[in-house]
mmCIF file of the N, C-alpha and C atoms, coordinates in Angstrom:
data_MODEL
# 
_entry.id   MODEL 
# 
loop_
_atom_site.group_PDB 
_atom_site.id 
_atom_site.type_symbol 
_atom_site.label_atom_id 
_atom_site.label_alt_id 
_atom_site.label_comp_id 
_atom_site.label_asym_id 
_atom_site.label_entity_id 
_atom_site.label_seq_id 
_atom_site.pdbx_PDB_ins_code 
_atom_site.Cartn_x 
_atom_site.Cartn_y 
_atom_site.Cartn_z 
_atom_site.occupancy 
_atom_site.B_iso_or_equiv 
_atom_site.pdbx_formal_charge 
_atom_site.auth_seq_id 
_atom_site.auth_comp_id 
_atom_site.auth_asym_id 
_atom_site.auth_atom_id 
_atom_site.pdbx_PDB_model_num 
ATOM 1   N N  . UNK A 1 1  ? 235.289 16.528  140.348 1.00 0.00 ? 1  UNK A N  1 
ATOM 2   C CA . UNK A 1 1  ? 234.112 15.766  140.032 1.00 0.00 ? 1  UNK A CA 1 
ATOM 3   C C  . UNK A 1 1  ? 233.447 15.357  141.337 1.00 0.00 ? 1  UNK A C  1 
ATOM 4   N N  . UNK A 1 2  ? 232.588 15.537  141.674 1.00 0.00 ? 2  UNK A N  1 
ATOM 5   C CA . UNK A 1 2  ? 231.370 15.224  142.804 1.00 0.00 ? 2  UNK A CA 1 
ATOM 6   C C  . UNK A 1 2  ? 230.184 13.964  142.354 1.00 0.00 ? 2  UNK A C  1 
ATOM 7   N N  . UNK A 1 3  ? 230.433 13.090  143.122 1.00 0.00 ? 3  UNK A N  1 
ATOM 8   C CA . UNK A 1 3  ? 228.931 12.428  142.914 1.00 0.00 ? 3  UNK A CA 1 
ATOM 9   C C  . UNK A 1 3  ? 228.069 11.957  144.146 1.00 0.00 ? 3  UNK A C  1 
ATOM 10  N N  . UNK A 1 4  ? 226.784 12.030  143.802 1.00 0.00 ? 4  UNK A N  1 
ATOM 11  C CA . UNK A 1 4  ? 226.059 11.809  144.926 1.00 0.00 ? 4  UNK A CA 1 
ATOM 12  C C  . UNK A 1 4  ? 224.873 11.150  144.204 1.00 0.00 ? 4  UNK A C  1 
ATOM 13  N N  . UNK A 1 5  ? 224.743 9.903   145.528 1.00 0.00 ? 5  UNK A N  1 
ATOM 14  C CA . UNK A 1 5  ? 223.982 9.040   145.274 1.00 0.00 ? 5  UNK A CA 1 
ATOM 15  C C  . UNK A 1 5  ? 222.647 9.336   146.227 1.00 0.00 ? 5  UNK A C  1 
ATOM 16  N N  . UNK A 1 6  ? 221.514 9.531   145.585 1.00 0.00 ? 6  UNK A N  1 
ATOM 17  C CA . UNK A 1 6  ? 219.884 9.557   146.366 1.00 0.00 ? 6  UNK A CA 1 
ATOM 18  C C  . UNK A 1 6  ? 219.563 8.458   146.642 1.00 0.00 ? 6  UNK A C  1 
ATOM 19  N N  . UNK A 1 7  ? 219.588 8.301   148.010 1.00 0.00 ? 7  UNK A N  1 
ATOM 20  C CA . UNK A 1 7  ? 219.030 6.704   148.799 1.00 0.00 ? 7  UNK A CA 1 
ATOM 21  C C  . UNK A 1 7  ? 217.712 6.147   148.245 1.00 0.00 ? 7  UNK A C  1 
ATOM 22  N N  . UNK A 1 8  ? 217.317 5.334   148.658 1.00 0.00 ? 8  UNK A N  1 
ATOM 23  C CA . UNK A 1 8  ? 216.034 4.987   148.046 1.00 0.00 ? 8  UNK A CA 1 
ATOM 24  C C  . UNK A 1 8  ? 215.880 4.419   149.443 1.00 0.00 ? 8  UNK A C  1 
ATOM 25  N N  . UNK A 1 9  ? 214.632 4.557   150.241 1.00 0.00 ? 9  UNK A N  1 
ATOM 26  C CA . UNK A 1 9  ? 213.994 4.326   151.838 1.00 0.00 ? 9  UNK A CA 1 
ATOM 27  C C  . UNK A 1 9  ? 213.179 2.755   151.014 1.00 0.00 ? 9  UNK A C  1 
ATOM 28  N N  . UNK A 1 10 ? 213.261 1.519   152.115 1.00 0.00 ? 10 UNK A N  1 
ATOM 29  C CA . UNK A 1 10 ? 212.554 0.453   151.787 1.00 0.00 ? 10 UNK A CA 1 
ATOM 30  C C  . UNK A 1 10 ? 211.555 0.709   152.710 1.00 0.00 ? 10 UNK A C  1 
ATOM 31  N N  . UNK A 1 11 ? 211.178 -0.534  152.995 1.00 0.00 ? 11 UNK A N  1 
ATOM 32  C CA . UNK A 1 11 ? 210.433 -1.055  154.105 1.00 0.00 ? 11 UNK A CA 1 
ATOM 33  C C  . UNK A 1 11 ? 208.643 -0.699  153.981 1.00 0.00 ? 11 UNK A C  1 
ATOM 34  N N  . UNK A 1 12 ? 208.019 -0.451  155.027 1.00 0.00 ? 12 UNK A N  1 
ATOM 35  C CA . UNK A 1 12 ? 206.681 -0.366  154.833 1.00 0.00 ? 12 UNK A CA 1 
ATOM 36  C C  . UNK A 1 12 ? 206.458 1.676   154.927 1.00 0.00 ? 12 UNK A C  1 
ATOM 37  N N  . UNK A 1 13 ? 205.681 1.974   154.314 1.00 0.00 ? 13 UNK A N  1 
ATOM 38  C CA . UNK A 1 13 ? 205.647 3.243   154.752 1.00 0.00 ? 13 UNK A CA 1 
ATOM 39  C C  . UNK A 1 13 ? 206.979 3.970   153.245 1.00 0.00 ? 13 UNK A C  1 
ATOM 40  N N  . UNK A 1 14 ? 207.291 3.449   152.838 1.00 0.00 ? 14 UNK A N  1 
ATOM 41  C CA . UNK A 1 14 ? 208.222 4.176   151.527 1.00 0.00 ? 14 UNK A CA 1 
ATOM 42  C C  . UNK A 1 14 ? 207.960 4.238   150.487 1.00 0.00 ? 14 UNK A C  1 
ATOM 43  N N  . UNK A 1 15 ? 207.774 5.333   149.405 1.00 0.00 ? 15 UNK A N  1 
ATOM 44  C CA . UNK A 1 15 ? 207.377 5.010   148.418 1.00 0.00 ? 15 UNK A CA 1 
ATOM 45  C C  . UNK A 1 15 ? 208.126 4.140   147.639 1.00 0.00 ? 15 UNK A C  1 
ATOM 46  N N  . UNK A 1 16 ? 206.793 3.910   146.303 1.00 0.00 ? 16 UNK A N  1 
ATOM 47  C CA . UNK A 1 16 ? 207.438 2.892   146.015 1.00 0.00 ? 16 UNK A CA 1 
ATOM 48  C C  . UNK A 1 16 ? 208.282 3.126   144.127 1.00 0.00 ? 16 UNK A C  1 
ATOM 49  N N  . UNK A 1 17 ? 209.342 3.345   144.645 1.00 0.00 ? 17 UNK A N  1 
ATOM 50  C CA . UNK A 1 17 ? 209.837 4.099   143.527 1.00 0.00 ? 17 UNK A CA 1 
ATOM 51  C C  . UNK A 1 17 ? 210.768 2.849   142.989 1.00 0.00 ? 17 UNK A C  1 
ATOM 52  N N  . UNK A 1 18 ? 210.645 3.253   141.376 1.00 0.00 ? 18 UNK A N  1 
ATOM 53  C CA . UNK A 1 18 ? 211.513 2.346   140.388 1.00 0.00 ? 18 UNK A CA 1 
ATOM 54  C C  . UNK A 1 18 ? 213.243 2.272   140.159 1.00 0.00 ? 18 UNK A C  1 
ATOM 55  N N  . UNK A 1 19 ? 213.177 3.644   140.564 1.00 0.00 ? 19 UNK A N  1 
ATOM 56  C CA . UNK A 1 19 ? 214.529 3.992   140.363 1.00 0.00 ? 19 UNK A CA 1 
ATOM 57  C C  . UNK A 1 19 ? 215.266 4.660   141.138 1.00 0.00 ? 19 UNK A C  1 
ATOM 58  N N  . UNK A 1 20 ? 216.946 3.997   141.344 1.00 0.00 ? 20 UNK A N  1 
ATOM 59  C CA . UNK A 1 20 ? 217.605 5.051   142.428 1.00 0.00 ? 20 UNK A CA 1 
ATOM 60  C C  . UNK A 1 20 ? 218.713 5.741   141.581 1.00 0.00 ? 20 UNK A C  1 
ATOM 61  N N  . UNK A 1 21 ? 218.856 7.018   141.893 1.00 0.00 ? 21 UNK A N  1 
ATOM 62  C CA . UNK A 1 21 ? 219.586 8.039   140.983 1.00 0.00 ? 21 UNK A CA 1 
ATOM 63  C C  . UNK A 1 21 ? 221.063 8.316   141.388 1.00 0.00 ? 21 UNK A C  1 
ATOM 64  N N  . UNK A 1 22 ? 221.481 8.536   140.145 1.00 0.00 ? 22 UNK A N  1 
ATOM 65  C CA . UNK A 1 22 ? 223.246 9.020   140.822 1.00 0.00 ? 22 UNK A CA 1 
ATOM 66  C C  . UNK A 1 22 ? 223.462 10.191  140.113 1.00 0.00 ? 22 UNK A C  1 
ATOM 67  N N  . UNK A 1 23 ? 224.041 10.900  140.689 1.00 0.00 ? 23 UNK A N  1 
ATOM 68  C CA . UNK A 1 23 ? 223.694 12.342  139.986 1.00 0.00 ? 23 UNK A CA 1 
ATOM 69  C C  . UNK A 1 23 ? 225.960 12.946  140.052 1.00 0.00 ? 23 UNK A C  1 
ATOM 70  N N  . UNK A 1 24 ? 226.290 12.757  138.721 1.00 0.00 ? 24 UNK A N  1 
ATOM 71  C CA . UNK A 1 24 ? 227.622 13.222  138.748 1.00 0.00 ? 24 UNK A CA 1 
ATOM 72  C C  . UNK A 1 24 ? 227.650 14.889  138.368 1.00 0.00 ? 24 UNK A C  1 
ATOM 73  N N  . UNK A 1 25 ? 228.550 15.663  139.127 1.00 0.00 ? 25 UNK A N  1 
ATOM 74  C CA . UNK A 1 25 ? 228.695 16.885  138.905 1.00 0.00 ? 25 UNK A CA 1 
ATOM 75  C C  . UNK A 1 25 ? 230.340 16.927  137.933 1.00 0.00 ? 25 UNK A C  1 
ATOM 76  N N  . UNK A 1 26 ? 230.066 18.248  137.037 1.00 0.00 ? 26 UNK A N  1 
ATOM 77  C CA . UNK A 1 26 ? 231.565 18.187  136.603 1.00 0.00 ? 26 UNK A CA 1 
ATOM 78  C C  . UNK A 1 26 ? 231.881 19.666  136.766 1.00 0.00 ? 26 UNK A C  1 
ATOM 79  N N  . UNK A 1 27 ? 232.885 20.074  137.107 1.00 0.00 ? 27 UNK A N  1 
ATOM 80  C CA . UNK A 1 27 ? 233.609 21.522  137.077 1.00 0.00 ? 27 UNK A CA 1 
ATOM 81  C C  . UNK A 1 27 ? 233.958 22.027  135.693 1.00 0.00 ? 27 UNK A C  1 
ATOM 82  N N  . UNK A 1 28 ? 233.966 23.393  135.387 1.00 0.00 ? 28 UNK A N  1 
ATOM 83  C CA . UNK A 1 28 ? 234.474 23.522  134.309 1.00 0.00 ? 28 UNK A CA 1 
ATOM 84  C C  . UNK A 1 28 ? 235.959 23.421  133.854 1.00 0.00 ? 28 UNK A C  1 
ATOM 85  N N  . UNK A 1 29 ? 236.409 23.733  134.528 1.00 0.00 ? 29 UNK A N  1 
ATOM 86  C CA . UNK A 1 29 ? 238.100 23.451  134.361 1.00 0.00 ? 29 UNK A CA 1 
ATOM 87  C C  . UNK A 1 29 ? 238.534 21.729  134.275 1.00 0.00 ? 29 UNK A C  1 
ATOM 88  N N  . UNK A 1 30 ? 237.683 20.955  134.813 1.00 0.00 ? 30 UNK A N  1 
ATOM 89  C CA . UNK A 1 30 ? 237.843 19.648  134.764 1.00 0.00 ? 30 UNK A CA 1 
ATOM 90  C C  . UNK A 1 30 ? 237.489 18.975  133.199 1.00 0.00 ? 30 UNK A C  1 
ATOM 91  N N  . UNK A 1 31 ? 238.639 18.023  132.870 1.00 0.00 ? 31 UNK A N  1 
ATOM 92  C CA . UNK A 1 31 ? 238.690 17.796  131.252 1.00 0.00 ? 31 UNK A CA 1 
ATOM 93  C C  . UNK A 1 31 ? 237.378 16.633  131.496 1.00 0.00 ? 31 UNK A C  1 
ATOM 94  N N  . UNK A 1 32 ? 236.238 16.458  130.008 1.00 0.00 ? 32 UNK A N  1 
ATOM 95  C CA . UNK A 1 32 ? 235.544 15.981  130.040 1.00 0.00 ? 32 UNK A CA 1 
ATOM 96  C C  . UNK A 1 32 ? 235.618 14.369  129.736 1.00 0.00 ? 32 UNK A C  1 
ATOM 97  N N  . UNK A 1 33 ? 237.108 14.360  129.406 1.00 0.00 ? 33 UNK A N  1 
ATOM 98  C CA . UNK A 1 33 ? 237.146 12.334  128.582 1.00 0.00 ? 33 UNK A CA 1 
ATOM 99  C C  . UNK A 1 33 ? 236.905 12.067  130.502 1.00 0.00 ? 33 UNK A C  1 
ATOM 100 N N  . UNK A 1 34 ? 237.645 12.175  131.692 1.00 0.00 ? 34 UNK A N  1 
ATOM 101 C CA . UNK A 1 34 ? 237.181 11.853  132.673 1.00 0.00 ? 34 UNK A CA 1 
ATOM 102 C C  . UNK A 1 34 ? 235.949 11.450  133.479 1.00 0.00 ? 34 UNK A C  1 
ATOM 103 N N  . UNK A 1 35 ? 234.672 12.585  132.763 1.00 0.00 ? 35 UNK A N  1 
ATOM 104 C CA . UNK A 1 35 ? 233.763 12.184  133.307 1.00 0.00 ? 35 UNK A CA 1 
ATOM 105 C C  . UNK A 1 35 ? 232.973 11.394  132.844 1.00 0.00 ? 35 UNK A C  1 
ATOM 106 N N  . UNK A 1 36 ? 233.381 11.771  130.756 1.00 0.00 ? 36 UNK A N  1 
ATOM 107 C CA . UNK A 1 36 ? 232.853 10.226  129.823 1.00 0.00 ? 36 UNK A CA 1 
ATOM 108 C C  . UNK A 1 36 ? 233.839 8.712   130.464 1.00 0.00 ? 36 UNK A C  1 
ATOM 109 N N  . UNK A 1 37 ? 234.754 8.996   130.847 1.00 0.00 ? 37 UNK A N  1 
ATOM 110 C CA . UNK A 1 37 ? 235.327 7.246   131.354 1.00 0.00 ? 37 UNK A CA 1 
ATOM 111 C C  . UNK A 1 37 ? 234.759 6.668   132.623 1.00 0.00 ? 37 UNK A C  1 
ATOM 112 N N  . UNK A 1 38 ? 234.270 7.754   133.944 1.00 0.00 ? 38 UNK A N  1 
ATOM 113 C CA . UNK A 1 38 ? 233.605 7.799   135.026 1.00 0.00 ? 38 UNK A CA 1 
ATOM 114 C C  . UNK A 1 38 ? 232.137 7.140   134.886 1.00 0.00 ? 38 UNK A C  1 
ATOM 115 N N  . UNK A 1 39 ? 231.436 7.625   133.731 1.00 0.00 ? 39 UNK A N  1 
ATOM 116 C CA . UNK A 1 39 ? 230.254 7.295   133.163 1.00 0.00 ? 39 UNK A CA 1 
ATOM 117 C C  . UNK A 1 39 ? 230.185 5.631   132.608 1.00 0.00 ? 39 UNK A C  1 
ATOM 118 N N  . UNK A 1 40 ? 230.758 5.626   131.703 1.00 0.00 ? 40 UNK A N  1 
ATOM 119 C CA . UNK A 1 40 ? 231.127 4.108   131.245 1.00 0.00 ? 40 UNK A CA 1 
ATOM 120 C C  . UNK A 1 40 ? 231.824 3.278   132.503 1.00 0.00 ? 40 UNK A C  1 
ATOM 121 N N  . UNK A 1 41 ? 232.228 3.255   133.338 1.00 0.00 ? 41 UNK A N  1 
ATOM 122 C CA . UNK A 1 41 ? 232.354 2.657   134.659 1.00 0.00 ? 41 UNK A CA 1 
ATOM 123 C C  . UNK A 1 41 ? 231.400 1.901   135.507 1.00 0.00 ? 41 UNK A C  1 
ATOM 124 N N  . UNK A 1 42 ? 230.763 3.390   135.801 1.00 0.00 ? 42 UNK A N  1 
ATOM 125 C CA . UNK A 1 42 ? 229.314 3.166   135.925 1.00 0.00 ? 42 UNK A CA 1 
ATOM 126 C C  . UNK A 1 42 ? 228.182 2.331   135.175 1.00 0.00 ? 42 UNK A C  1 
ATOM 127 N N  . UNK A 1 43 ? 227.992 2.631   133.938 1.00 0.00 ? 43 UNK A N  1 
ATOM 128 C CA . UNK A 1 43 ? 227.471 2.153   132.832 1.00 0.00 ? 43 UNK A CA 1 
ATOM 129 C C  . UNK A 1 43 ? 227.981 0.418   133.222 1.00 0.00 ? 43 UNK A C  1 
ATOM 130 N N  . UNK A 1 44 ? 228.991 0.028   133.254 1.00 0.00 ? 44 UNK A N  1 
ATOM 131 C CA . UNK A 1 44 ? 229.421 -1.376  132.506 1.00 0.00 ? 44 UNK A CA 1 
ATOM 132 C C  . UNK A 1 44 ? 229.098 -2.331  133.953 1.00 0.00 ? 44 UNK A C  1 
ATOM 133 N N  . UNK A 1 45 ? 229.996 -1.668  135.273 1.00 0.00 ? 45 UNK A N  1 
ATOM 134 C CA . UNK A 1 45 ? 229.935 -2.228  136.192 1.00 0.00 ? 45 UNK A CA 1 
ATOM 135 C C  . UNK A 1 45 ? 228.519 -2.111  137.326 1.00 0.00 ? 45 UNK A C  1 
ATOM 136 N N  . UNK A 1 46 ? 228.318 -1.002  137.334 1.00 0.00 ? 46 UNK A N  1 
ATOM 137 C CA . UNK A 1 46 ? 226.954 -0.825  138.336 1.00 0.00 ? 46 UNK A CA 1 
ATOM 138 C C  . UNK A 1 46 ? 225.968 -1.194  137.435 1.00 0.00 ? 46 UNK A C  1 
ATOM 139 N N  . UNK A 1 47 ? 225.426 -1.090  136.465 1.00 0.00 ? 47 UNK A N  1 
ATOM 140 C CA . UNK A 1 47 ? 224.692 -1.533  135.462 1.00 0.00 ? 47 UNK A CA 1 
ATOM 141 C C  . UNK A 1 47 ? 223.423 -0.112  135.792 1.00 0.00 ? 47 UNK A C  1 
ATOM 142 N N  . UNK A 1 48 ? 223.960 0.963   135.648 1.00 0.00 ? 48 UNK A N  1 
ATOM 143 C CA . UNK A 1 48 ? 223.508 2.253   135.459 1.00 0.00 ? 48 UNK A CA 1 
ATOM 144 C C  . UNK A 1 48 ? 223.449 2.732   134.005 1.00 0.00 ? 48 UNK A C  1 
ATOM 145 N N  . UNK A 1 49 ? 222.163 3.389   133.665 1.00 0.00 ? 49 UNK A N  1 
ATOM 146 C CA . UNK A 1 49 ? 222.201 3.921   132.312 1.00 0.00 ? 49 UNK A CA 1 
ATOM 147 C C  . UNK A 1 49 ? 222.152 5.613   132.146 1.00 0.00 ? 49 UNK A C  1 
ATOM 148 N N  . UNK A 1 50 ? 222.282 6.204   131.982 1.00 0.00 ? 50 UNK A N  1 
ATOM 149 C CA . UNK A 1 50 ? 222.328 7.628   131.638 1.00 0.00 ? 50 UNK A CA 1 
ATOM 150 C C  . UNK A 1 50 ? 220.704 7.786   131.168 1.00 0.00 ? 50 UNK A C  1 
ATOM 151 N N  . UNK A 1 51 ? 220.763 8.853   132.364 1.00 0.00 ? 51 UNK A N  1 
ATOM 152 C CA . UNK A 1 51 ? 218.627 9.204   132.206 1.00 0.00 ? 51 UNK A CA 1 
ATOM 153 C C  . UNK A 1 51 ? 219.057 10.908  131.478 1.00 0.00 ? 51 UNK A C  1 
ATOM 154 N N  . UNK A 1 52 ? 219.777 11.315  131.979 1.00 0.00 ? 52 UNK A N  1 
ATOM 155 C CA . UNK A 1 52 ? 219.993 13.088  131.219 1.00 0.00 ? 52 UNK A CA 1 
ATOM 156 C C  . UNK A 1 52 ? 221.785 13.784  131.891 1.00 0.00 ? 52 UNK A C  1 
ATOM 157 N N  . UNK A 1 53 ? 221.774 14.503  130.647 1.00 0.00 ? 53 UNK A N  1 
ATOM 158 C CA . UNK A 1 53 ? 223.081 15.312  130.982 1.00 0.00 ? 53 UNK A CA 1 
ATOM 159 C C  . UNK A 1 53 ? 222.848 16.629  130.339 1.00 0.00 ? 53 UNK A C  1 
ATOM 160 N N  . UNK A 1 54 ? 223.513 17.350  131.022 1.00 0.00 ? 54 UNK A N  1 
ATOM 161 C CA . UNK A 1 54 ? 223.134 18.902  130.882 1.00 0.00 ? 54 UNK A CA 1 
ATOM 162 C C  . UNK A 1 54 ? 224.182 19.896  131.241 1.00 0.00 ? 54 UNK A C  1 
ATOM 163 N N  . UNK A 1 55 ? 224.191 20.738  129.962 1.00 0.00 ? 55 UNK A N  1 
ATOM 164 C CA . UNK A 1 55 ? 225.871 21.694  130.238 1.00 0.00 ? 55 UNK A CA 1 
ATOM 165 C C  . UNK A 1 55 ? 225.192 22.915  130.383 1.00 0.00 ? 55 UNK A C  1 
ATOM 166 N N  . UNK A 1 56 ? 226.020 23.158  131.511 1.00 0.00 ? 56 UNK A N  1 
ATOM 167 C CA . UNK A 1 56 ? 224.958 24.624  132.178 1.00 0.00 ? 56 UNK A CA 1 
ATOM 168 C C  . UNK A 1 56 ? 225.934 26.122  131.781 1.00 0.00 ? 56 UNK A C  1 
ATOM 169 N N  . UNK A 1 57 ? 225.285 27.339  131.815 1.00 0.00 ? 57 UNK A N  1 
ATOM 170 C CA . UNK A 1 57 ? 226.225 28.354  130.922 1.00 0.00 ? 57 UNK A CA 1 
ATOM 171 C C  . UNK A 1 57 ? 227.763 28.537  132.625 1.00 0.00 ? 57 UNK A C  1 
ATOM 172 N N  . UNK A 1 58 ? 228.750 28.384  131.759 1.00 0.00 ? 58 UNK A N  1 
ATOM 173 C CA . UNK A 1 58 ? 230.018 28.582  132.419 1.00 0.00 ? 58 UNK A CA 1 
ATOM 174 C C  . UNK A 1 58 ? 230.563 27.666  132.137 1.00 0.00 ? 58 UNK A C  1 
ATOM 175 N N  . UNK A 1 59 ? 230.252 26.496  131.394 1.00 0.00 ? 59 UNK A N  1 
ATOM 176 C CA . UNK A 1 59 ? 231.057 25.222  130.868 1.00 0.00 ? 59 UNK A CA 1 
ATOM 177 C C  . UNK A 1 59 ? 230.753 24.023  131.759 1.00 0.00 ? 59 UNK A C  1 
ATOM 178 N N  . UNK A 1 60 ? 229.890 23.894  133.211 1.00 0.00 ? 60 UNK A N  1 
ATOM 179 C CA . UNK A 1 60 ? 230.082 22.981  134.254 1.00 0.00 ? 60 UNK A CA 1 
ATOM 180 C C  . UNK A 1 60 ? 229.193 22.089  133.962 1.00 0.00 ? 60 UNK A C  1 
ATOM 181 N N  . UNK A 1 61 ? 229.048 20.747  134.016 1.00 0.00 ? 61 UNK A N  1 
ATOM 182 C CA . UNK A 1 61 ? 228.096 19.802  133.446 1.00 0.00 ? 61 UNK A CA 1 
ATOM 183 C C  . UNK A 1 61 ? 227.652 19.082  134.611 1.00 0.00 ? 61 UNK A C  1 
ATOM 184 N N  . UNK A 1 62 ? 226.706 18.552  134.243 1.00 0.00 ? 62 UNK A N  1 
ATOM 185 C CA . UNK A 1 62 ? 225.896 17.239  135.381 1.00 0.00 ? 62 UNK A CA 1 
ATOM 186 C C  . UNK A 1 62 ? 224.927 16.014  134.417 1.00 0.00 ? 62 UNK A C  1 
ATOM 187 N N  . UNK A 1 63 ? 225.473 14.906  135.382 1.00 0.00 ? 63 UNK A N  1 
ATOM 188 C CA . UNK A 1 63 ? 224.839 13.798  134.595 1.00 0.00 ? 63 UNK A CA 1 
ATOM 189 C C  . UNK A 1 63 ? 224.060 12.871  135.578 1.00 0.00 ? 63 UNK A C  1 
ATOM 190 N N  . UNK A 1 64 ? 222.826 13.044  135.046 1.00 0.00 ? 64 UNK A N  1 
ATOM 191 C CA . UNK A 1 64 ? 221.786 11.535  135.752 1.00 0.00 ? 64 UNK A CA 1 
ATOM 192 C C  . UNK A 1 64 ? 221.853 10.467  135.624 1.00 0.00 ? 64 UNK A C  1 
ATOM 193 N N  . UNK A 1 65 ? 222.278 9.504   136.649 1.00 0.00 ? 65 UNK A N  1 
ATOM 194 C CA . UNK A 1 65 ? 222.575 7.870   136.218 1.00 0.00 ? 65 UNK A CA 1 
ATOM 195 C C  . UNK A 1 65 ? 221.235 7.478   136.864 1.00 0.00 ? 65 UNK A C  1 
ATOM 196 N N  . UNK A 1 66 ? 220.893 6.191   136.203 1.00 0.00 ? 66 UNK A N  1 
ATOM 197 C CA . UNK A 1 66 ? 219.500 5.351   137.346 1.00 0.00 ? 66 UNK A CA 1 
ATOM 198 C C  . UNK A 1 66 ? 219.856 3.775   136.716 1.00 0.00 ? 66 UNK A C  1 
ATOM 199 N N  . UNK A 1 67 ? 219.046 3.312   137.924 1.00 0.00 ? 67 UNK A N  1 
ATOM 200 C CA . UNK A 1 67 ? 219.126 2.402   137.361 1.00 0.00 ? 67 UNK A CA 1 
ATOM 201 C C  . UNK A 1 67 ? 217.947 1.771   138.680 1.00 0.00 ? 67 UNK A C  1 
ATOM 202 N N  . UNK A 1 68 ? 217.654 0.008   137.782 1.00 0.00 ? 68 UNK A N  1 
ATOM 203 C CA . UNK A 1 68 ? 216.590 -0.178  138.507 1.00 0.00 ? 68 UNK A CA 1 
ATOM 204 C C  . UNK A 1 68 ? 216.611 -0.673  139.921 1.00 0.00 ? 68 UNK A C  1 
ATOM 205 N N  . UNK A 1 69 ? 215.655 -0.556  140.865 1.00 0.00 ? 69 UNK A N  1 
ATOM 206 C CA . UNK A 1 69 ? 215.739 -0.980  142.078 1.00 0.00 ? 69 UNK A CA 1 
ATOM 207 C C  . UNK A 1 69 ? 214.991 -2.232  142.177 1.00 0.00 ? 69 UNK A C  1 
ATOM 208 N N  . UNK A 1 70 ? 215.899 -2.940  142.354 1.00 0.00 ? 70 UNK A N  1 
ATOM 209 C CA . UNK A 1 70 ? 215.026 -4.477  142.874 1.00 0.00 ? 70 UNK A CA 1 
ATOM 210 C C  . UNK A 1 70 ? 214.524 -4.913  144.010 1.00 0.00 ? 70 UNK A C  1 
ATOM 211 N N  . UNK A 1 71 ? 213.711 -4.967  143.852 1.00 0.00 ? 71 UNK A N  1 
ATOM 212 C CA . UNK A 1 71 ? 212.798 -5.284  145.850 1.00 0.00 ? 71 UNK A CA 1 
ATOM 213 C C  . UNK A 1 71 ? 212.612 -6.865  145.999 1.00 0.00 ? 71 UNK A C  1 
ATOM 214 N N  . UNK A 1 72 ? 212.692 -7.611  146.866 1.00 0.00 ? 72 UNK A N  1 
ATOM 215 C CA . UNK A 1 72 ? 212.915 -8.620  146.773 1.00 0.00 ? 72 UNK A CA 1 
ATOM 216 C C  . UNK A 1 72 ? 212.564 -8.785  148.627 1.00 0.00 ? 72 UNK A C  1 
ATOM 217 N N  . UNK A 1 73 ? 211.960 -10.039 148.604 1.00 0.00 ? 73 UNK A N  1 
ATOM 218 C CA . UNK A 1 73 ? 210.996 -10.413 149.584 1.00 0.00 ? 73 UNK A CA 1 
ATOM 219 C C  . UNK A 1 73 ? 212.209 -11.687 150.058 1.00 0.00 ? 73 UNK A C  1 
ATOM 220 N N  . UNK A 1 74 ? 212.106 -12.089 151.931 1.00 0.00 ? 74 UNK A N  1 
ATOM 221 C CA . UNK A 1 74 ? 212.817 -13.015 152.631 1.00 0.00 ? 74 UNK A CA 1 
ATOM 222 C C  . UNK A 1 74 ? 211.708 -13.745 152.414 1.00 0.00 ? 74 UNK A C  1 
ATOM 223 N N  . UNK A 1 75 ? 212.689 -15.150 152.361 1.00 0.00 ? 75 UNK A N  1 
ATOM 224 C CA . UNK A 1 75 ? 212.028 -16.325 151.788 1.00 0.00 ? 75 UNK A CA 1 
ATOM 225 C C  . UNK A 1 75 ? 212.392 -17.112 152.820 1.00 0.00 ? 75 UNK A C  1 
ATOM 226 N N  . UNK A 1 76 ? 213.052 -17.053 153.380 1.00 0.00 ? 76 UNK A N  1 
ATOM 227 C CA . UNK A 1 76 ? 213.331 -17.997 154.891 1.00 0.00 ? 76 UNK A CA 1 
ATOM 228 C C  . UNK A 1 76 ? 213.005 -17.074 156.460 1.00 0.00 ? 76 UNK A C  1 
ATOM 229 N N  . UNK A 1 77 ? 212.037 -17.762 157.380 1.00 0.00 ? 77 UNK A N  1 
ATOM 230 C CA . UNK A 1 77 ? 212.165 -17.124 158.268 1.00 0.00 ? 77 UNK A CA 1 
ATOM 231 C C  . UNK A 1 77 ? 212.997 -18.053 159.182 1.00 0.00 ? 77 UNK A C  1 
ATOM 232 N N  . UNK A 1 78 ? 214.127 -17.278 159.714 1.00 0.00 ? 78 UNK A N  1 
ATOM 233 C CA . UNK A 1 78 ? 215.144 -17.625 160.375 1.00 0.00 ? 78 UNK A CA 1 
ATOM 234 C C  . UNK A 1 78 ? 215.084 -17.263 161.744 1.00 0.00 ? 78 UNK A C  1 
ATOM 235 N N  . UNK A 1 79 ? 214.762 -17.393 163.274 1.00 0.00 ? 79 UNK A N  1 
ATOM 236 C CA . UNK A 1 79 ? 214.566 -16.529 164.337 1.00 0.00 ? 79 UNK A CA 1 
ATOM 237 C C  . UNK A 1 79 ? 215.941 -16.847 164.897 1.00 0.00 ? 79 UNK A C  1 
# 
């Protein structure tokens, strides 16, 4: 099982996107209750929801997690 997480760039000059993605890969030989318990992990604790999953021909699957990005402004200037 492989996962990879797409950064999301802040600051000035970044777009300004809603969502940062986690993208799980599954092998075919790899049993699937693993990547449904991997998912619900995700799901409960990161507070990620499942955007798409997709079983590609050879049995190997991949699943889109997102979830929202909160931007949030300093409220104290501290030097």
């Amino acid at each position: 099982m492989k996962e990879m997480l797409q950064p999301v760039r802040t600051g000035k000059g970044a777009p300004n996107r809603q969502y940062e993605y986690l993208i799980i890969s599954l092998r075919p030989d790899e049993p699937a209750p693993l990547a449904y318990q991997r998912l619900r992990e995700h799901a409960e604790y990161g507070k990620w929801e499942l955007e798409r999953s997709r079983l590609y021909f050879g049995g190997s699957r991949r699943y889109w997690l997102r979830r929202k990005v909160m931007r949030v402004e300093r409220t104290l200037d501290v030097y």
